[in-house]
C-alpha positions as CSV (number, residue, x, y, z in Angstrom):
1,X,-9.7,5.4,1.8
2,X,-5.9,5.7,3.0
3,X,-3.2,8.2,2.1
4,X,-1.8,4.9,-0.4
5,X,-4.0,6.4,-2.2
6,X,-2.6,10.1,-2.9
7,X,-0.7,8.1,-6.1
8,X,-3.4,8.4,-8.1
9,X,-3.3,12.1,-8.4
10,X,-2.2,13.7,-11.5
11,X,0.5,15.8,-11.9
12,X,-1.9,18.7,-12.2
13,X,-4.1,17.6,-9.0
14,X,-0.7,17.7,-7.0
15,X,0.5,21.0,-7.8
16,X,-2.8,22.6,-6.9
17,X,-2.8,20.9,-3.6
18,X,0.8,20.7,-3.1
19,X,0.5,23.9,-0.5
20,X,-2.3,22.2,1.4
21,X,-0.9,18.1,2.1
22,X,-0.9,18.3,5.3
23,X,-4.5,18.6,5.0
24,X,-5.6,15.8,2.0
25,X,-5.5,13.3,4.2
26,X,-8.9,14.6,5.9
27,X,-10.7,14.3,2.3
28,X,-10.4,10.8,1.9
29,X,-12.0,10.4,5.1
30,X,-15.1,12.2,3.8
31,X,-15.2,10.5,0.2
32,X,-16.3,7.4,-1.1
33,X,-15.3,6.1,-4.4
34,X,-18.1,4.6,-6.9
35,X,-16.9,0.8,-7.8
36,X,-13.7,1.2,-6.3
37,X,-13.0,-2.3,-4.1
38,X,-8.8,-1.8,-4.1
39,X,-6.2,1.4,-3.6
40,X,-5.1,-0.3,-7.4
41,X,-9.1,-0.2,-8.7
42,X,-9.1,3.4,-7.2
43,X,-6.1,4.4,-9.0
44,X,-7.0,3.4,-12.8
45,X,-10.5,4.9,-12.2
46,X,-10.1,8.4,-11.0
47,X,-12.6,11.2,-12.4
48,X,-9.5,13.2,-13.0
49,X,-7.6,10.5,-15.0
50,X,-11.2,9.2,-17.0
51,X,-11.8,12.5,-18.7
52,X,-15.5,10.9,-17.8
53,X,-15.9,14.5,-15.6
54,X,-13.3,17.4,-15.3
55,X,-11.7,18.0,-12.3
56,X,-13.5,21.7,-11.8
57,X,-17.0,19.9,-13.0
58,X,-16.5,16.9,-10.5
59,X,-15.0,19.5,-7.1
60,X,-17.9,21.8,-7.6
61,X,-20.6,18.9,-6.9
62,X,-18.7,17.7,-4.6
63,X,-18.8,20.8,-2.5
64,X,-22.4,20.9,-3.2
65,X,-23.3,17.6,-2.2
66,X,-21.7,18.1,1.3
67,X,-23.4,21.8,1.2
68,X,-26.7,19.3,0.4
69,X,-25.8,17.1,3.3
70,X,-25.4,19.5,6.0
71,X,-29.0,20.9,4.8
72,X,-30.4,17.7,5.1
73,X,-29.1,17.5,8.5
74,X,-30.7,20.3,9.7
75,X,-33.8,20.4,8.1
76,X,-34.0,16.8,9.4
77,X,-34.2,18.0,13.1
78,X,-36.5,21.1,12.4
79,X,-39.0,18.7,11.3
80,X,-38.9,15.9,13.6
81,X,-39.9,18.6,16.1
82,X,-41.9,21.0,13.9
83,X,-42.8,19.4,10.8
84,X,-44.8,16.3,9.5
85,X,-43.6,13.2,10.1
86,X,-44.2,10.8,7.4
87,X,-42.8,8.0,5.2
88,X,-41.5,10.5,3.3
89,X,-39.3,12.1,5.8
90,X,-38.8,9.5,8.7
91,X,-37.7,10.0,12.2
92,X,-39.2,12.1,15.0
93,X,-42.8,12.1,16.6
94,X,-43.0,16.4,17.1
95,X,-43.4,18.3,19.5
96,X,-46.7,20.1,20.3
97,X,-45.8,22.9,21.7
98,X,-42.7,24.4,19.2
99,X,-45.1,23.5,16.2
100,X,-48.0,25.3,17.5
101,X,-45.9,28.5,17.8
102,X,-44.3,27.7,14.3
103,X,-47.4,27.9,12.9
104,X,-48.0,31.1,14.1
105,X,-45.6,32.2,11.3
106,X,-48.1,30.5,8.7
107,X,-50.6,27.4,10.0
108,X,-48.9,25.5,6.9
109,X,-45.6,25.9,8.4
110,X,-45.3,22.3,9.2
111,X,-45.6,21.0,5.6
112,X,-43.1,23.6,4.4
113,X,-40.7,22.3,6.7
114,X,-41.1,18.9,5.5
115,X,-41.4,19.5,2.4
116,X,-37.8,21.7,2.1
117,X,-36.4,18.6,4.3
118,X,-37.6,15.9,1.6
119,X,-35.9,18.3,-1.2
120,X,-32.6,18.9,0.7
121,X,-32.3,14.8,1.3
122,X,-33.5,14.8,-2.8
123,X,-30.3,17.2,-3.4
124,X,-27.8,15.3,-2.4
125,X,-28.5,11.9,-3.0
126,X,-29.2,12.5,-6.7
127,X,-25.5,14.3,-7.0
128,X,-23.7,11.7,-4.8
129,X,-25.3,9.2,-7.7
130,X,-24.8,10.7,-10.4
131,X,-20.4,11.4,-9.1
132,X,-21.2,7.4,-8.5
133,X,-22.3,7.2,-12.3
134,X,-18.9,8.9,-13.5
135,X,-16.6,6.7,-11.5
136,X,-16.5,10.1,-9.3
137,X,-15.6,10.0,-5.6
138,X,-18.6,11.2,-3.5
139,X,-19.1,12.5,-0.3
140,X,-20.1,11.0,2.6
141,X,-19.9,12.4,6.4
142,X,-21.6,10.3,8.3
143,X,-18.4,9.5,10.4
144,X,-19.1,13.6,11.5
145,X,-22.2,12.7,12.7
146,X,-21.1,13.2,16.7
147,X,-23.2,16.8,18.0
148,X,-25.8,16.2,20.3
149,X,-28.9,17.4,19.1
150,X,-32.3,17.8,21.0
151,X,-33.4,15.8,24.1
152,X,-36.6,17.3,23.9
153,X,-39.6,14.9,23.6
154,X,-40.2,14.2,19.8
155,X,-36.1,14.5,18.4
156,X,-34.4,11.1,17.4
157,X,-31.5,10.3,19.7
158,X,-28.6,10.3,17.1
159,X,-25.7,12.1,16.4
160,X,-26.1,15.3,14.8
161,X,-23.6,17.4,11.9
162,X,-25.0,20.6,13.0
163,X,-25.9,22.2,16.2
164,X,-29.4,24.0,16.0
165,X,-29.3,25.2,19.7
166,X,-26.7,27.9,20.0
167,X,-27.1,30.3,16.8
168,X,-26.0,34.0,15.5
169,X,-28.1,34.1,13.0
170,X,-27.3,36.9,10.4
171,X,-30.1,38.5,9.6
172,X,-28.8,40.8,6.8
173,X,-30.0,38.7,4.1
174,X,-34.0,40.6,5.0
175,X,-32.2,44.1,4.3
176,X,-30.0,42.6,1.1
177,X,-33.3,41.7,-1.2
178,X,-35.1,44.5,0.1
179,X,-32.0,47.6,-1.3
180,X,-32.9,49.3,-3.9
181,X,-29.1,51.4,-3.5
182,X,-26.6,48.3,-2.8
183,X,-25.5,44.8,-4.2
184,X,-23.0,43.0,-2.4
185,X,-21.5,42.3,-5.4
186,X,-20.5,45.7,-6.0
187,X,-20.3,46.7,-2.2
188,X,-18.7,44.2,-0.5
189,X,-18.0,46.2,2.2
190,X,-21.7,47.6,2.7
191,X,-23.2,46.4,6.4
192,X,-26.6,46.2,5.5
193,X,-28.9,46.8,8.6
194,X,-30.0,43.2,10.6
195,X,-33.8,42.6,10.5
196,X,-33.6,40.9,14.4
197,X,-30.2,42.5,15.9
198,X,-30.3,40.3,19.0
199,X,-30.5,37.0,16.9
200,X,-26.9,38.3,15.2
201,X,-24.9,38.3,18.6
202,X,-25.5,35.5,21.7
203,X,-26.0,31.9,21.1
204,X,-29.9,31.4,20.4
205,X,-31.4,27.6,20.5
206,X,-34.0,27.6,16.9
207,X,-35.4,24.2,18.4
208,X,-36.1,23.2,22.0
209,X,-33.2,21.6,23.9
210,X,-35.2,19.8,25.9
211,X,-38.8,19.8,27.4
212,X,-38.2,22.9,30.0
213,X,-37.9,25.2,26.7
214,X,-41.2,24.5,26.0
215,X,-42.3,27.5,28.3
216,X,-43.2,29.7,29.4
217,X,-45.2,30.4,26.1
218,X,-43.1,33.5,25.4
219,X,-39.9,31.5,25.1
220,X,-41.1,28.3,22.8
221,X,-42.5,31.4,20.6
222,X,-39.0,33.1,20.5
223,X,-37.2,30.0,19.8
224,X,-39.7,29.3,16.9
225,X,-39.2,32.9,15.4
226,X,-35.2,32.2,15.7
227,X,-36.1,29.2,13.6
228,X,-38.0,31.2,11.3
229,X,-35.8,33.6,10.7
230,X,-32.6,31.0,10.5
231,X,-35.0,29.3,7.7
232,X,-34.3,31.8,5.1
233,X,-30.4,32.4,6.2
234,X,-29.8,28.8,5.3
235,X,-31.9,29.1,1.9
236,X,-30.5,32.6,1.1
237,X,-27.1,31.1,0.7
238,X,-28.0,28.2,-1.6
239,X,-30.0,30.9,-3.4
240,X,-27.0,32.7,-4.4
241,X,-24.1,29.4,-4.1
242,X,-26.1,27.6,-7.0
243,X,-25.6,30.5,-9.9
244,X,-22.5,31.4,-8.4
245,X,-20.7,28.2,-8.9
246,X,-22.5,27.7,-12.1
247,X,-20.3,30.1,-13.7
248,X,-17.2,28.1,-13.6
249,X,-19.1,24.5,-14.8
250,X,-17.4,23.2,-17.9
251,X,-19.6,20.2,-19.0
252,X,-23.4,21.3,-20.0
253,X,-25.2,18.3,-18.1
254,X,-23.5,18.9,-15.0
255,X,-24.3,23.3,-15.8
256,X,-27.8,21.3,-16.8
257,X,-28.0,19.8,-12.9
258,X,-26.9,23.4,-11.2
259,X,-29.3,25.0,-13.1
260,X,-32.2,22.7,-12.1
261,X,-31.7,22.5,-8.2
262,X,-30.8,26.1,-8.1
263,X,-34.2,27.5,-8.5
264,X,-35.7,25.2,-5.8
265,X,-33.4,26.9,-3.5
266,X,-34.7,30.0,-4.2
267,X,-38.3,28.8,-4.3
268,X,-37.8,27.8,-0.4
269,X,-36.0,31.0,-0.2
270,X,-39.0,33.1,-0.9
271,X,-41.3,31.0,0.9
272,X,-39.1,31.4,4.3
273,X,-38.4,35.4,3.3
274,X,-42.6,35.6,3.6
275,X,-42.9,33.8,6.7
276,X,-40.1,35.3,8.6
277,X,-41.9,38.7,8.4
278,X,-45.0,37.1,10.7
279,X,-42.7,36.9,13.8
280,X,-44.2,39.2,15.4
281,X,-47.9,41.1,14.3
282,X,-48.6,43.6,17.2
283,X,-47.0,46.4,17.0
284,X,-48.0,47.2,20.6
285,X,-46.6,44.0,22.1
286,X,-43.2,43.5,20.9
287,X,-41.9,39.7,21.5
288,X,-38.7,39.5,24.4
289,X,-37.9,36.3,25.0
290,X,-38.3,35.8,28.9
291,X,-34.7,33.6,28.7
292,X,-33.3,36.5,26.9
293,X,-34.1,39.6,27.5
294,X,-31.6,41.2,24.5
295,X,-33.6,39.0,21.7
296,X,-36.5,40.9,20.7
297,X,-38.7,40.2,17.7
298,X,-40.6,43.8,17.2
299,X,-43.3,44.6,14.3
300,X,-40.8,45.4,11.6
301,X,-43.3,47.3,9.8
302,X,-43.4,50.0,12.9
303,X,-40.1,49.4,14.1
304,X,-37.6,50.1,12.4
305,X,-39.8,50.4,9.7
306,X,-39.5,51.8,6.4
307,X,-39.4,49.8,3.0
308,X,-36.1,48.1,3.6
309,X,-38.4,45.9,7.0
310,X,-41.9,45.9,5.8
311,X,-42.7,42.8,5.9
312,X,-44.7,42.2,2.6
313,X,-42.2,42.8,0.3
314,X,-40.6,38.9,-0.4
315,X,-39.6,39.7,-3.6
316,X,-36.4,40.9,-4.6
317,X,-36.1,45.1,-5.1
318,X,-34.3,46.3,-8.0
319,X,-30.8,47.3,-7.1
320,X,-27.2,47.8,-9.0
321,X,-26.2,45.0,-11.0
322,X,-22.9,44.4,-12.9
323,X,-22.3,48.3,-13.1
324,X,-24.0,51.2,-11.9
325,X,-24.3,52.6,-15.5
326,X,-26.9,50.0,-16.5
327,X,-30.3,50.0,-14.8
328,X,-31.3,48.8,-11.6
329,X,-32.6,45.0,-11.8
330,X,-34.0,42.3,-9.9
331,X,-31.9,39.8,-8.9
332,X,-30.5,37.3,-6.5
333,X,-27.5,38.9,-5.0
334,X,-24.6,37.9,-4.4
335,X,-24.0,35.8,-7.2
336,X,-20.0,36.8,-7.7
337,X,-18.3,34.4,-8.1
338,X,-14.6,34.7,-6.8
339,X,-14.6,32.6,-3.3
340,X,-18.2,31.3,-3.4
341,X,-17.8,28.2,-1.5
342,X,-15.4,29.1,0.4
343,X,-17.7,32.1,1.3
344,X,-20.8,29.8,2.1
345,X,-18.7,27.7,4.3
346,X,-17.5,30.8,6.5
347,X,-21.2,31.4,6.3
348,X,-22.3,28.2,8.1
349,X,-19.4,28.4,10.3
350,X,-20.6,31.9,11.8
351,X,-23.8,30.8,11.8
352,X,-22.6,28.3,14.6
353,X,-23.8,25.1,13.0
354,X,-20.7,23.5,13.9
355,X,-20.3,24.4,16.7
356,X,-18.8,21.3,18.8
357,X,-17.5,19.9,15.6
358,X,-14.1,18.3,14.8
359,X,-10.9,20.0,13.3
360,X,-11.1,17.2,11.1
361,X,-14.6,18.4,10.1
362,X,-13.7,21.5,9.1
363,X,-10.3,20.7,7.4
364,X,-12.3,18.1,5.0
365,X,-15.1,20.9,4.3
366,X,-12.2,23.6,4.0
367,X,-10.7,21.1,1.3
368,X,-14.3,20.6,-0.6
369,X,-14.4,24.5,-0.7
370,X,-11.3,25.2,-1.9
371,X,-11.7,22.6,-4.8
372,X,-14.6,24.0,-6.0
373,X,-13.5,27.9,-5.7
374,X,-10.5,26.7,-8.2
375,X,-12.9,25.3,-10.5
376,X,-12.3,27.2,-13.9
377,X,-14.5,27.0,-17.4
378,X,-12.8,25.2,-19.8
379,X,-14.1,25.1,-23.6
């Protein structure tokens, strides 16, 4: 695609990016267009000029698919190191040493990995074909694929979206589903406590960089809880980006297709929550990574403990919801809906998965966001 192309935009499209042109020409880099062969073909078969899916309907799955993608990625590396390695999920041959300390979080720990991978990759290939289906533009960043990611024994040599070896993982989100007195939603200014502190400041590898992380034992371990714990900050976010974005759908298939991956989100999200908890069992013995001595994994159930860490509670506590004059009630949180994507994207970026990535990069997933969060309800 080629800025010939910005033509095609209707009047409507080009007053809501009129502030941001100096940044459009980064999206067409990023999109593909079903059945388009010309600039002309692609100009008399625009979603926005088809009616065939509404401009709001068609950003927000864009956003999502990308969102889809950059899960994919990821959970593509965690299991060609730590999960199964199959037909179903190619690439990889594992590595020993950081799967045996995953599965001290859960001895299944390997299939659970896979098995979020193969629904991540599910995810976005079924909403890049169903855009495809409504003469949509979909997304497509494999021309981002430039980080390096692991050299370790097991990892494909290929270029990478997101970088899995320097992390600040926010660690909030254990806290968040555990408050029984605050909702983001209505506190937005509320620092709820981190579960690991250490893993929210530094730059912490959540897969081996190469064979010399592999020990001493102490150090594979930490790098495997990191991983843990990093599991259910990614799957928090779709958690809560799924319902959030749902609210401002205007066509009932495409609230129908929100409303169907959502829930698997979550269902990885709780699975993650449980296993995160198993870091570390003795309360005698705290983990310290031997590379790091300010990461610590303690027994959260002695240390801080209190109801907010104990570690068997992975389902959501009743807390504040829409206004403190109804009852308290269990739910995923946040699920506002005023800058969701946007929000998620600042997310990632803290997170450090791009690190090392392109300002094109993040002016093309800046544009996706923004699209979506101007998504409005219509009928």
């Amino acid at each position: 695609m080629n800025d010939s192309m910005n033509g095609s935009k209707s009047a409507n499209r080009r007053s809501l990016i009129k502030n941001r042109a100096n940044r459009r020409s980064f999206i067409k880099k990023g999109l593909t267009v079903a059945g388009a062969t010309s600039a002309a073909a692609f100009a008399k078969d625009r979603e926005e000029d088809s009616g065939r899916l509404k401009n709001g309907d068609a950003a927000i799955l864009r956003f999502l698919a990308a969102a889809e993608i950059i899960e994919s990625d990821l959970w593509i590396q965690y299991n060609e190191l730590g999960g199964v390695q199959d037909t179903e999920v190619p690439g990889g041959s594992g590595s020993k040493a950081y799967t045996d300390a995953l599965k001290n979080l859960d001895g299944d720990m390997d299939q659970y990995i896979h098995d979020n991978t193969e629904d991540e990759i599910s995810h976005f290939t079924f909403i890049n074909a169903y855009l495809a289906s409504k003469g949509a533009d979909t997304v497509n960043l494999d021309r981002f694929r430039v980080l390096q990611g692991s050299r370790a024994t097991g990892a494909e040599s290929i270029g990478r979206l997101t970088n899995l070896m320097q992390l600040t993982v926010d660690t909030s989100w254990y806290t968040r589903y555990r408050s029984r007195a605050e909702n983001p939603d209505l506190d937005p200014d509320f620092a709820f406590p981190q579960a690991i502190p250490g893993l929210a400041t530094g730059q912490h590898p959540a897969i081996p960089r190469t064979d010399d992380d592999l020990s001493p034992q102490d150090h594979i371990q930490a790098i495997a809880n990191t991983a843990g714990f990093h599991f259910g900050f990614i799957e928090q976010g779709g958690t809560s980006l799924y319902p959030s974005l749902a609210q401002h759908v205007s066509n009932l298939e495409v609230l129908r297709i929100l409303l169907s991956i959502g829930p698997t989100e979550t269902a990885h999200f709780q699975t993650w929550h449980d296993k995160a908890g198993n870091a570390v069992n003795d309360p005698l013995a705290p983990l310290t990574d031997p590379n790091d001595p300010t990461l610590v994994f303690p027994n959260l159930n002695i240390s801080p403990g209190g109801e907010d860490f104990q570690t068997n509670l992975i389902m959501p506590e009743p807390c504040p919801f829409l206004s403190r004059k109804f009852p308290a009630c269990s739910i995923i949180r946040p699920t506002a809906t005023q800058g969701a994507a946007m929000g998620a994207l600042q997310a990632l970026t803290h997170d450090g998965l791009f690190r090392g990535q392109s300002k094109e990069f993040f002016e093309l997933l800046r544009d996706l966001a923004e699209d979506a969060d101007e998504a409005k309800r219509e009928g």
